[in-house]
PDB file of N, CA, C and O in Angstrom:
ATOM      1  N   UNK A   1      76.796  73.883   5.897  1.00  0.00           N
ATOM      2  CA  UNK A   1      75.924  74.673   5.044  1.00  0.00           C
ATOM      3  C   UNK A   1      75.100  73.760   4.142  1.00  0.00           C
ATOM      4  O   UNK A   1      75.465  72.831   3.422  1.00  0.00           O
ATOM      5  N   UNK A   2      73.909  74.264   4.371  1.00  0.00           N
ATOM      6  CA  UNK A   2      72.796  73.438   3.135  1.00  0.00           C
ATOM      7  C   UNK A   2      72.799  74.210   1.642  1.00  0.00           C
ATOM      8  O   UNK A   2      72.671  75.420   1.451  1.00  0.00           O
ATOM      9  N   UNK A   3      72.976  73.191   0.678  1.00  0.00           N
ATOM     10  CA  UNK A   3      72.568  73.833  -0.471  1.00  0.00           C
ATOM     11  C   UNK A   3      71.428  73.640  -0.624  1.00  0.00           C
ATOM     12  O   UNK A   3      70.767  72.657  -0.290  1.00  0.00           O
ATOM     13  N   UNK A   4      70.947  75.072  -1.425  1.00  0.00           N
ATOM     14  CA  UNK A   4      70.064  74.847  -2.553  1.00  0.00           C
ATOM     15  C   UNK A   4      69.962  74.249  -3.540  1.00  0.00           C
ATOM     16  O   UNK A   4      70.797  73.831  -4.342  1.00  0.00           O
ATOM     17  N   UNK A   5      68.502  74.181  -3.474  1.00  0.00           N
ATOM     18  CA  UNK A   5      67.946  73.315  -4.370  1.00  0.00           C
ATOM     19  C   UNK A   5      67.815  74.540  -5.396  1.00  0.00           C
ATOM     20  O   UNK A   5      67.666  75.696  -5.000  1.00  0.00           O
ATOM     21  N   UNK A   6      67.897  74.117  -7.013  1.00  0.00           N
ATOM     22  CA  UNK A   6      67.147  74.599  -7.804  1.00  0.00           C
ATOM     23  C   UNK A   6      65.850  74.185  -8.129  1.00  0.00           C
ATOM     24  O   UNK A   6      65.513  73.009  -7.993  1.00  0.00           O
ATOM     25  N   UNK A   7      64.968  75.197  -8.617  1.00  0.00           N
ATOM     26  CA  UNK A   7      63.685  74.962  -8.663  1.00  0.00           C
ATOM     27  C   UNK A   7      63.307  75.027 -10.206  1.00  0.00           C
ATOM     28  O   UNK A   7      63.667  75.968 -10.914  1.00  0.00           O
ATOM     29  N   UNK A   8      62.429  73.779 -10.751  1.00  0.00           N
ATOM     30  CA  UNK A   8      62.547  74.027 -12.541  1.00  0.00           C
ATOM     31  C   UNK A   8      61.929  74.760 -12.606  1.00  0.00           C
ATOM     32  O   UNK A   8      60.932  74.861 -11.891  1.00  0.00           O
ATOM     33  N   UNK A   9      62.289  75.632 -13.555  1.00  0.00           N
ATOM     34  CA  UNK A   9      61.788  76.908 -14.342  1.00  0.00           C
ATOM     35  C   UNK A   9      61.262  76.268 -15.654  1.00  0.00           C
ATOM     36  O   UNK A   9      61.997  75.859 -16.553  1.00  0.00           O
ATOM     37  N   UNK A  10      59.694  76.222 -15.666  1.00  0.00           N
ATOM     38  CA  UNK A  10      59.253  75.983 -16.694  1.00  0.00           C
ATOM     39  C   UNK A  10      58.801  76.799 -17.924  1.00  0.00           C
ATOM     40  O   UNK A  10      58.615  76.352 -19.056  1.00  0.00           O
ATOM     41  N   UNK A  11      58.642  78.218 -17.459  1.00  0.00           N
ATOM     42  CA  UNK A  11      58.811  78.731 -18.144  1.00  0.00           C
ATOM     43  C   UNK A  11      60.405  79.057 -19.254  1.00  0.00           C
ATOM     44  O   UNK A  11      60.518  78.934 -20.474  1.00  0.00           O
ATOM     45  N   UNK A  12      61.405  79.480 -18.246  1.00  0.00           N
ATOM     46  CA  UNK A  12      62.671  79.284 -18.988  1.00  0.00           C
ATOM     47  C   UNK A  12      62.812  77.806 -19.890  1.00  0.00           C
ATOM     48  O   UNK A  12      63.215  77.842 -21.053  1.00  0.00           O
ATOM     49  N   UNK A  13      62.526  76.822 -19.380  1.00  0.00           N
ATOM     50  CA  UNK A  13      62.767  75.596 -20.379  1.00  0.00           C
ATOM     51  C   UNK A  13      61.712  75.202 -21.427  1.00  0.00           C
ATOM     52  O   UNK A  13      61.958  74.206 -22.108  1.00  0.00           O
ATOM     53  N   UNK A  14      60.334  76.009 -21.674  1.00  0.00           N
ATOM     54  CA  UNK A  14      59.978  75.810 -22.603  1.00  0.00           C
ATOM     55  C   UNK A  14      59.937  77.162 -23.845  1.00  0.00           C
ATOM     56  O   UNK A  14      59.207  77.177 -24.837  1.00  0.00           O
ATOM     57  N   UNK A  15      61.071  78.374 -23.387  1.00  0.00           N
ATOM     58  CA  UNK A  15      61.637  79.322 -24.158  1.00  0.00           C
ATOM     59  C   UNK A  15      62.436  78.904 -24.597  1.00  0.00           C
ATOM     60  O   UNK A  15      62.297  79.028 -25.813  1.00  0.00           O
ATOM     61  N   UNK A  16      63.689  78.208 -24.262  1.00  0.00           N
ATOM     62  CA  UNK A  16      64.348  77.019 -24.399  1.00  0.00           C
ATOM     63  C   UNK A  16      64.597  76.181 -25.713  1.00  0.00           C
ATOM     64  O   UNK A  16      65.368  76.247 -26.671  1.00  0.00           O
ATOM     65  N   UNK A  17      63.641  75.417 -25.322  1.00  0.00           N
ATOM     66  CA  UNK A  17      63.020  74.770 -26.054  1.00  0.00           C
ATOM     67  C   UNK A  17      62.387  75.356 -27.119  1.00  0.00           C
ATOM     68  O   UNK A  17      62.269  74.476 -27.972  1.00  0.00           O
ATOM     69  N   UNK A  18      61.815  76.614 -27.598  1.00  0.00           N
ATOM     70  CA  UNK A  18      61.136  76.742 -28.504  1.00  0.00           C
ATOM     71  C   UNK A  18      62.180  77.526 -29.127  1.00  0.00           C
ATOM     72  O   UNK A  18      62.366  77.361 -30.332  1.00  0.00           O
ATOM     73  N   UNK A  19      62.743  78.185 -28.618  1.00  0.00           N
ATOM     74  CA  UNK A  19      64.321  78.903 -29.673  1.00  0.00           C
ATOM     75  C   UNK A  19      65.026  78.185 -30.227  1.00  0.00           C
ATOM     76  O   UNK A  19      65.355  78.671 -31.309  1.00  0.00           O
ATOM     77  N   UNK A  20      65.693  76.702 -29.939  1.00  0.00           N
ATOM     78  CA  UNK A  20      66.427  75.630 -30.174  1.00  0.00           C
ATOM     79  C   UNK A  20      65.112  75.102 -31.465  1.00  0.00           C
ATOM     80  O   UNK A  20      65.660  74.943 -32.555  1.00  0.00           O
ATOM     81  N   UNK A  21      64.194  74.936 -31.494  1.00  0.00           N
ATOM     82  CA  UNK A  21      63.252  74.127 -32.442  1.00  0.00           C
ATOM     83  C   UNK A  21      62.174  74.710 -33.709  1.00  0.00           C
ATOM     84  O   UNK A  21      61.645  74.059 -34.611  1.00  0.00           O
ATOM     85  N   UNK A  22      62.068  76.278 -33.379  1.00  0.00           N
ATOM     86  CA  UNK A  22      61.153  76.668 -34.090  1.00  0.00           C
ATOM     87  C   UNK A  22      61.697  78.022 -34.681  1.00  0.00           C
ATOM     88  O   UNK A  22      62.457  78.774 -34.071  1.00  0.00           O
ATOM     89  N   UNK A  23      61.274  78.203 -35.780  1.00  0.00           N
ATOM     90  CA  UNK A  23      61.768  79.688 -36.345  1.00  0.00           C
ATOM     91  C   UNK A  23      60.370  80.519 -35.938  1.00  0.00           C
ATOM     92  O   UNK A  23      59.302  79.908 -35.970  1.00  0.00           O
ATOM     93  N   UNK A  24      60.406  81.728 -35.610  1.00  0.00           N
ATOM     94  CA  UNK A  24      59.504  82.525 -35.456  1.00  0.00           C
ATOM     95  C   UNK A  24      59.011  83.794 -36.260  1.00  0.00           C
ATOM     96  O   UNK A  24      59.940  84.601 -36.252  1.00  0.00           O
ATOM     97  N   UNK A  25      57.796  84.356 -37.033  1.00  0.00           N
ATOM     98  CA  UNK A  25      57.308  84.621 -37.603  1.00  0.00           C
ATOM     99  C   UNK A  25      56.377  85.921 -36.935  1.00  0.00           C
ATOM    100  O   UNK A  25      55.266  85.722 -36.444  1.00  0.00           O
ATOM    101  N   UNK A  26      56.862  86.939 -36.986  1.00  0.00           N
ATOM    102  CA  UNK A  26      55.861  87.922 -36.832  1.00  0.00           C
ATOM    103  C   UNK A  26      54.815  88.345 -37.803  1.00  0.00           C
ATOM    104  O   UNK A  26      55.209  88.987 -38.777  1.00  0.00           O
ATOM    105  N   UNK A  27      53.762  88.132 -37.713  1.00  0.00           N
ATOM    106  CA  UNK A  27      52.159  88.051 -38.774  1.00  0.00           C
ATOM    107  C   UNK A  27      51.493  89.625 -38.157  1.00  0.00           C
ATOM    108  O   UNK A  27      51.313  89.881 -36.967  1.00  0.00           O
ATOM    109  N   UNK A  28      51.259  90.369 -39.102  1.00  0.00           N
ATOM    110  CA  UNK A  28      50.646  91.769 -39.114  1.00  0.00           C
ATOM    111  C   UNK A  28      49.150  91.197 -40.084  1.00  0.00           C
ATOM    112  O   UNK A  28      49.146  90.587 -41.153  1.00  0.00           O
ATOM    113  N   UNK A  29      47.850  91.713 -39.154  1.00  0.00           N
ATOM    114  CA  UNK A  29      46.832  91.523 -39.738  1.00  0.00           C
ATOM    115  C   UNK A  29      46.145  93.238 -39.864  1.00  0.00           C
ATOM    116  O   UNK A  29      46.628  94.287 -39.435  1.00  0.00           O
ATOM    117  N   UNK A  30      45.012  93.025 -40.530  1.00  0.00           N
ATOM    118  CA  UNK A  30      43.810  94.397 -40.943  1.00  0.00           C
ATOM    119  C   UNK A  30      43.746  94.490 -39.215  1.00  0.00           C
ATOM    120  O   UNK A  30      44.326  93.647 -38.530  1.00  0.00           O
ATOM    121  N   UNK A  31      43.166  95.332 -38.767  1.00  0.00           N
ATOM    122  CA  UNK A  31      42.177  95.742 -37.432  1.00  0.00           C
ATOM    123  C   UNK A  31      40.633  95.072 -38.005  1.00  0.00           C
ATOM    124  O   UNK A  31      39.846  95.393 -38.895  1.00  0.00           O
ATOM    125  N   UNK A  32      40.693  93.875 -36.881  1.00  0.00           N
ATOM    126  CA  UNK A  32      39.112  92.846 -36.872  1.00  0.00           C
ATOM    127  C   UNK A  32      39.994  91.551 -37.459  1.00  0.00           C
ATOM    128  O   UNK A  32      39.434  90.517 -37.095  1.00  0.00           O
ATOM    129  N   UNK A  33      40.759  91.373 -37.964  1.00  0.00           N
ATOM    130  CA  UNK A  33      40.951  90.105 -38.614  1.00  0.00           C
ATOM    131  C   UNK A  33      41.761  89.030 -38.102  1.00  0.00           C
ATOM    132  O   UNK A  33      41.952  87.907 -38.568  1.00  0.00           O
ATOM    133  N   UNK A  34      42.330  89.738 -36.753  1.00  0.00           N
ATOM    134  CA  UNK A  34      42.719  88.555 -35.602  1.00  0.00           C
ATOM    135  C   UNK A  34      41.388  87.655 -35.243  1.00  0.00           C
ATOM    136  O   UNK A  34      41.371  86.426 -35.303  1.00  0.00           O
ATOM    137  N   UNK A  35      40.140  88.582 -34.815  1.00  0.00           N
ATOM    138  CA  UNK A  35      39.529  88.259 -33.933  1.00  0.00           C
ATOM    139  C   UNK A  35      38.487  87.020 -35.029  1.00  0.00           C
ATOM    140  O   UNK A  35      37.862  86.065 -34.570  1.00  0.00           O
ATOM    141  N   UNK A  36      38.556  87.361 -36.326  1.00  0.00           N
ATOM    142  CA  UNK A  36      37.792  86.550 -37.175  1.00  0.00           C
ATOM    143  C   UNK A  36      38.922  85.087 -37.213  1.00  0.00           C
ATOM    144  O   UNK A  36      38.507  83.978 -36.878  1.00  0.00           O
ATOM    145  N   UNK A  37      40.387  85.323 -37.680  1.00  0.00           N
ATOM    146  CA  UNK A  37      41.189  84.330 -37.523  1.00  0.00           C
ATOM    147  C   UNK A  37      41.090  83.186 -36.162  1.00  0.00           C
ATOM    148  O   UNK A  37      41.241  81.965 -36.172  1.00  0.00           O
ATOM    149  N   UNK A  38      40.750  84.195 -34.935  1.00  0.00           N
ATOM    150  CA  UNK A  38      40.147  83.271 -34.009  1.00  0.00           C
ATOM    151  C   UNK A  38      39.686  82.370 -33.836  1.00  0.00           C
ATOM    152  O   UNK A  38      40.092  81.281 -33.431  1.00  0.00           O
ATOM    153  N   UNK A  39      38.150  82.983 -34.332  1.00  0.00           N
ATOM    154  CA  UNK A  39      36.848  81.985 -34.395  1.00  0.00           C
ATOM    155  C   UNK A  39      36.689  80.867 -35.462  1.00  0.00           C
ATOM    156  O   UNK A  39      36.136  79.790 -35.237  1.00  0.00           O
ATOM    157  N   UNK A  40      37.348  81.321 -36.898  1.00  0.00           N
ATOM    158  CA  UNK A  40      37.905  80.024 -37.446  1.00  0.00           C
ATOM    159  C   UNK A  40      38.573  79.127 -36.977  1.00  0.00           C
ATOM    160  O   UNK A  40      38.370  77.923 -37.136  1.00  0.00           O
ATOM    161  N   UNK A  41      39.780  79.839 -36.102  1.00  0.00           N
ATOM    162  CA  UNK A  41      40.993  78.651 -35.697  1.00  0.00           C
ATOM    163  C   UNK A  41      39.784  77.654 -34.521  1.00  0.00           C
ATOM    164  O   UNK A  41      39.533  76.494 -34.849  1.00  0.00           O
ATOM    165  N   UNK A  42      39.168  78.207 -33.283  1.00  0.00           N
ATOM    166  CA  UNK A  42      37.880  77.517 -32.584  1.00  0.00           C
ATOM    167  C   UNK A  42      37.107  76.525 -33.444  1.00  0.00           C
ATOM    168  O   UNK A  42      37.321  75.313 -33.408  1.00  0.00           O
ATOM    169  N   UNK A  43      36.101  77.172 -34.303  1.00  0.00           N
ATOM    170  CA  UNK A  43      35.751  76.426 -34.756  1.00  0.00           C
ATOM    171  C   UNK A  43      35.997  74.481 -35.782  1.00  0.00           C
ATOM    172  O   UNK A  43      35.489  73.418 -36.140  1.00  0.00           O
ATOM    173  N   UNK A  44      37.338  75.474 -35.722  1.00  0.00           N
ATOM    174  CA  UNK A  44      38.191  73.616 -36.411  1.00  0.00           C
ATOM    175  C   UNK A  44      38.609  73.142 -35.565  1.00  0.00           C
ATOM    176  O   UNK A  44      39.094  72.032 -35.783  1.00  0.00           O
ATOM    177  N   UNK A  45      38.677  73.707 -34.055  1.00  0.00           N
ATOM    178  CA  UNK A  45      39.240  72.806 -33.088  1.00  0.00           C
ATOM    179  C   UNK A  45      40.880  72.868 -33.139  1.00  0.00           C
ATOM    180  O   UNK A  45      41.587  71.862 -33.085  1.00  0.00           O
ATOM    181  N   UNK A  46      41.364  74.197 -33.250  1.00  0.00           N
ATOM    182  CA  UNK A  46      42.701  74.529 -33.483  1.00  0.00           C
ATOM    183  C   UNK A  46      42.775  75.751 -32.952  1.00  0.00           C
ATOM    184  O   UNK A  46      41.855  76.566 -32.883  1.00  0.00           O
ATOM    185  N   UNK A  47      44.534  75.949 -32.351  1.00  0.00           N
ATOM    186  CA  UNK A  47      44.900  77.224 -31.742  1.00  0.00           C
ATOM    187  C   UNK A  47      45.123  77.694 -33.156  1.00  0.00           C
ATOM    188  O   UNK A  47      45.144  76.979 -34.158  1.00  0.00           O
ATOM    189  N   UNK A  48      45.297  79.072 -33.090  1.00  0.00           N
ATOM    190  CA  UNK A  48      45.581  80.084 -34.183  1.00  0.00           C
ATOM    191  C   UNK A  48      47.091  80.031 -34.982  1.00  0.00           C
ATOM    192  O   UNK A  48      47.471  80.434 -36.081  1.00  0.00           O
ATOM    193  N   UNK A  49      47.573  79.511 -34.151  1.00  0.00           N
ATOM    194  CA  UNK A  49      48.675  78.753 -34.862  1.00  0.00           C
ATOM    195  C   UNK A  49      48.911  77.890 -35.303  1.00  0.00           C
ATOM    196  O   UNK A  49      49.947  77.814 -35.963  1.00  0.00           O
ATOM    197  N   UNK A  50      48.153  76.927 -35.169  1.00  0.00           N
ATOM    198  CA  UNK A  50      47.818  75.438 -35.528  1.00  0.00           C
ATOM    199  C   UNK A  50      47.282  76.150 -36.965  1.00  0.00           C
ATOM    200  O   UNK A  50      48.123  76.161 -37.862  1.00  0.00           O
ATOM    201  N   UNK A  51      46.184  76.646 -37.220  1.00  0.00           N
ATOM    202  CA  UNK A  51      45.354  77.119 -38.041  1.00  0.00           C
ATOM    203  C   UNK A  51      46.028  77.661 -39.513  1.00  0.00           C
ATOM    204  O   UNK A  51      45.859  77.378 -40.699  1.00  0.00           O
ATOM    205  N   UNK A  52      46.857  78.569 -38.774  1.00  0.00           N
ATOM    206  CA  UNK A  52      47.489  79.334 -39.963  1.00  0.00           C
ATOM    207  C   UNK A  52      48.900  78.500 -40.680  1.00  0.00           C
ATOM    208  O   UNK A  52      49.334  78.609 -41.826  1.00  0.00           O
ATOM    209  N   UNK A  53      49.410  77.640 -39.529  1.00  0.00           N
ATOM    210  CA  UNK A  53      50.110  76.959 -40.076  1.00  0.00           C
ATOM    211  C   UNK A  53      50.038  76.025 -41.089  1.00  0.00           C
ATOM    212  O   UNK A  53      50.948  75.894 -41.908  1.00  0.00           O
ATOM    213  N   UNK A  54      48.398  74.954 -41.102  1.00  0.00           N
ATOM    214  CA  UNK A  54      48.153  74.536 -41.566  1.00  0.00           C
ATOM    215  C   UNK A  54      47.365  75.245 -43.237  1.00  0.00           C
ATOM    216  O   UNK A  54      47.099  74.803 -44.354  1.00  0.00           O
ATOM    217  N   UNK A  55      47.279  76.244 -42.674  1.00  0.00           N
ATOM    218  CA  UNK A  55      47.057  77.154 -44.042  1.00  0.00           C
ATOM    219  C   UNK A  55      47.934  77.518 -44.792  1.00  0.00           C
ATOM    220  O   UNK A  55      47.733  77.548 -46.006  1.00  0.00           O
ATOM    221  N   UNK A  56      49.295  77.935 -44.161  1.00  0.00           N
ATOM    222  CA  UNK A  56      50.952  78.277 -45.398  1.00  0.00           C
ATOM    223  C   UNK A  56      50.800  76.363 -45.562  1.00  0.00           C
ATOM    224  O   UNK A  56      50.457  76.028 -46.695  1.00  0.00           O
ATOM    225  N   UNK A  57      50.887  75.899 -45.168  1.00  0.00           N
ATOM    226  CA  UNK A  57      50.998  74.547 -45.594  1.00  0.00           C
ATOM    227  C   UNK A  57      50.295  74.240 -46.795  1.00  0.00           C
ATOM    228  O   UNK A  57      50.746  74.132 -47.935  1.00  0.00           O
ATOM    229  N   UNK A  58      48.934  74.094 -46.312  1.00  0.00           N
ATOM    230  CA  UNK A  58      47.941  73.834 -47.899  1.00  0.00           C
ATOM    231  C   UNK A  58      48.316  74.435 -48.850  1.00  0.00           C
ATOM    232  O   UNK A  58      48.186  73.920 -49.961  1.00  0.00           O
ATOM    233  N   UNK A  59      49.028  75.999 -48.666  1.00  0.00           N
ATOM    234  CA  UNK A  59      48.626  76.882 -49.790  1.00  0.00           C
ATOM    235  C   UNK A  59      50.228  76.370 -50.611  1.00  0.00           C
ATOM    236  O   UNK A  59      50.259  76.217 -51.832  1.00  0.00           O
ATOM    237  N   UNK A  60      51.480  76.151 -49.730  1.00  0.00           N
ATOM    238  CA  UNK A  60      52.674  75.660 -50.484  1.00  0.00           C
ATOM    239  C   UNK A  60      52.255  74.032 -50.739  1.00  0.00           C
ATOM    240  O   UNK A  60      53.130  73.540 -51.452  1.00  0.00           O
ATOM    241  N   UNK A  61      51.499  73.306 -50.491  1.00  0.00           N
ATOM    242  CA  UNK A  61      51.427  72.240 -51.120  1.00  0.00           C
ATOM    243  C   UNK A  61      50.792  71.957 -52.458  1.00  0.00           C
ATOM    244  O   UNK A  61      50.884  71.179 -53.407  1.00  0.00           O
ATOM    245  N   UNK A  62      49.981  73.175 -51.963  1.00  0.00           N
ATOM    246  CA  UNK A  62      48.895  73.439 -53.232  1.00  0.00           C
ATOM    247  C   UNK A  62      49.769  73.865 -54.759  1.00  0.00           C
ATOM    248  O   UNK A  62      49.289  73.797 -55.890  1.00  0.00           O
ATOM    249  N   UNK A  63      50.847  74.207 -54.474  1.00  0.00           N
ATOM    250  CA  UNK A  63      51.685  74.560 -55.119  1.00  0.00           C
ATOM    251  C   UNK A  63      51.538  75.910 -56.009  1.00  0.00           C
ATOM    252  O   UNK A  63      52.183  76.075 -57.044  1.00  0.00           O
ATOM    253  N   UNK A  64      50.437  77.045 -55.390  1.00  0.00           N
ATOM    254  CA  UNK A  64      50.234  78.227 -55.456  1.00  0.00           C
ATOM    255  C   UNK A  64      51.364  79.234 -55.844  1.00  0.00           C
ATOM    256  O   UNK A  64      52.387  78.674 -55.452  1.00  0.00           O
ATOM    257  N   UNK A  65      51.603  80.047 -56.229  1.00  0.00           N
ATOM    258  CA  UNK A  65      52.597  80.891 -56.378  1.00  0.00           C
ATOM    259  C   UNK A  65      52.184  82.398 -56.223  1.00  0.00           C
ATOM    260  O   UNK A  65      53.079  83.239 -56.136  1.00  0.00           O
ATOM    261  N   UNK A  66      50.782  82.796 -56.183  1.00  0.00           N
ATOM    262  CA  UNK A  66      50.791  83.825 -55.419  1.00  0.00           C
ATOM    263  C   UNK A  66      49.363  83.959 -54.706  1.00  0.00           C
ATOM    264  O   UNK A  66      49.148  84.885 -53.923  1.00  0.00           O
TER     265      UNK A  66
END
């Protein structure tokens, strides 16, 4: 009898991977204000997560409080 081979699942290993490394954040916006968050995140040359991340960032470095 031949075994099988497994085949990598890249999807499964980069779910994986992102449960083991990242906390996750569900974000509720207005209706229109994804699609504006968009074209900002484009325009800087950033995914929308890149974008907003770097925005809780500035705003806790900034040392803001509300």
């Amino acid at each position: 009898m031949q075994k099988e081979k497994k085949e990598f699942d890249q999807i499964k290993y980069q779910n994986k991977f992102i449960k083991e490394k990242y906390d996750r954040i569900n974000l509720t916006v207005p209706k229109g204000e994804k699609a504006a968050i968009k074209e900002k995140a484009e325009a800087a040359g950033e995914s929308v997560n890149e974008y907003i991340n770097q925005a809780i960032k500035k705003r806790m470095e900034s040392g803001e409080n509300a």
